[in-house]
C-alpha positions in Angstrom: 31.5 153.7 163.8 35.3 153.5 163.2 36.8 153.6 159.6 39.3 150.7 158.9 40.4 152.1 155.9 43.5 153.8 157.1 44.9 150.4 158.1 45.0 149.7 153.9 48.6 151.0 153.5 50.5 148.9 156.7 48.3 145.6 154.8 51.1 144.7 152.4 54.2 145.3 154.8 52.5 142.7 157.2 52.4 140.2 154.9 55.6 140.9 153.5 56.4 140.8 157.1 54.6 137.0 157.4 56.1 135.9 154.8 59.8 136.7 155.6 59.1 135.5 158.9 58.3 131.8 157.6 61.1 131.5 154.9 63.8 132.3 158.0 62.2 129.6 160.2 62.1 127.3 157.0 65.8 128.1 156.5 67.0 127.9 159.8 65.5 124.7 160.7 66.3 123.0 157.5 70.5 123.9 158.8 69.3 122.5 162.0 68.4 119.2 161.0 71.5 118.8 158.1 73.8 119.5 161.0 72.4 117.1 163.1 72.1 114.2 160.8 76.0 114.4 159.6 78.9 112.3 160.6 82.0 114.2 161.5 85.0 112.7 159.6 86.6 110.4 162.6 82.7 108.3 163.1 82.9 107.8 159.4 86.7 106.0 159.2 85.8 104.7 162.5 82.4 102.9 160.3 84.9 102.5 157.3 87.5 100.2 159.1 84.4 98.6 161.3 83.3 97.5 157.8 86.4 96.5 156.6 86.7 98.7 153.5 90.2 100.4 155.2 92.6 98.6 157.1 94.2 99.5 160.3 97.4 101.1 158.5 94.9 103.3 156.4 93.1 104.5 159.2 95.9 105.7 161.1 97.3 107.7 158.1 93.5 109.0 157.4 93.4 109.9 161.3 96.9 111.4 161.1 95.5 113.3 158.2 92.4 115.0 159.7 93.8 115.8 163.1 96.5 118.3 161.7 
């Protein structure tokens, strides 16, 4: 009959091991999904003068502003 006790030692690194293995996807897919979700800073004037909170003027100095 085989012993598993000499397996006891590697028990504790494994789930160390399981552990740091589900934090990194929890932390890599939480980046994932921010990223995805954003607006980058031209769609939000673009929304901005759609709404009417800038005017046209505004929006060209904003534009001129971010594309440097």
């Amino acid at each position: 009959m085989p012993e598993c006790g000499h397996f006891f030692p590697f028990l504790p690194f494994g789930f160390f091991f399981l552990f740091f293995v589900i934090f990194c996807l929890f932390l890599f897919k939480g980046r994932g999904s921010w990223k995805q979700n954003r607006f980058d800073s031209e769609t939000l004037l673009q929304r901005r003068l759609i709404n009417g909170e800038i005017d046209e003027k505004e929006y060209e100095r904003l534009r001129e502003i971010i594309h440097r």
